[in-house]
N, C-alpha and C positions, 0 to 999 in steps of 0.2 A: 504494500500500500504506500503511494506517497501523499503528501503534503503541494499543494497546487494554488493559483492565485487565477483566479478568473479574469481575464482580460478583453472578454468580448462572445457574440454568437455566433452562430452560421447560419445561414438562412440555404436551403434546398430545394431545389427543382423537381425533385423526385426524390422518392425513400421507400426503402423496401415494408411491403404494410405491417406487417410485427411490432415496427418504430411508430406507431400513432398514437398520439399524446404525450409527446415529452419532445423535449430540443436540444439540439446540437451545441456545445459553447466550447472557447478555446482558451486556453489557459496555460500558463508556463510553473514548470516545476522549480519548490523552493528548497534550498538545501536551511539548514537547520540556521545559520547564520544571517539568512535571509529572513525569517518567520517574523521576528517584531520590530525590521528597520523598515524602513521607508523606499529604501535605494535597492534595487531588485539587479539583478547579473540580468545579462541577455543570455537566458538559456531557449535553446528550442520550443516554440508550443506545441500542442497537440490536443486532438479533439474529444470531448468527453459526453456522452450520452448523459443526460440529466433529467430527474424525475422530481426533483425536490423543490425547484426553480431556485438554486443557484443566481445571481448576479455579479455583472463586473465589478472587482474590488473585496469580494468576498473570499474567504479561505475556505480551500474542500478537501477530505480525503477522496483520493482517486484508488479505486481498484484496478489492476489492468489483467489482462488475461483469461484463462479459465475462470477465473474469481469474478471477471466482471459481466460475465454471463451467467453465473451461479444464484443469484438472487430469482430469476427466471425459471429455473428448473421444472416441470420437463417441456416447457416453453421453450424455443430456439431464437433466439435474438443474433441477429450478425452485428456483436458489438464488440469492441478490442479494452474502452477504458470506460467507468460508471464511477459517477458522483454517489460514494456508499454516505456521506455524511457532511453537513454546513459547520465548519467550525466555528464555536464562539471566539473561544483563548485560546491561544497555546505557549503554553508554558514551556522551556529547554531550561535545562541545570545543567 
């Protein structure tokens, strides 16, 4: 699971029907040093299936993988990453 900063949506022309009722958003990965600054690295984004309505600016746990299809089960979703959770805080020690 990582830790993500939401920085926008996708809007789509088509989608496969399984994906109806929930949207697309894009987000970049925060390493730990990142979580309570302001000043973000340019790390690569990537796109994250969301159910929860997420917004830009918010922190999310992202699942990626078999795991981000597992909430689904025995439902088939063609999805690679899923918003499992909005975080409030996050605390590092």
């Amino acid at each position: 699971m990582k830790i993500a900063e939401v920085i926008g949506k996708v809007t789509l022309s088509r989608k496969h029907p399984s994906l109806d009722g929930a949207r697309w958003l894009v987000a970049i990965p925060l390493k730990s040093d990142e979580l309570n600054s302001k000043k973000k690295k340019k790390t690569e984004p990537f796109v994250i299936y969301d159910e929860l309505g997420a917004s830009p600016g918010c922190q999310i746990a992202v699942s990626e993988g078999a795991e981000a299809a597992a909430p689904f089960h025995p439902d088939v979703k063609p999805i690679d990453a899923y918003v499992s959770a909005i975080l409030d805080q996050v605390e590092v020690y």
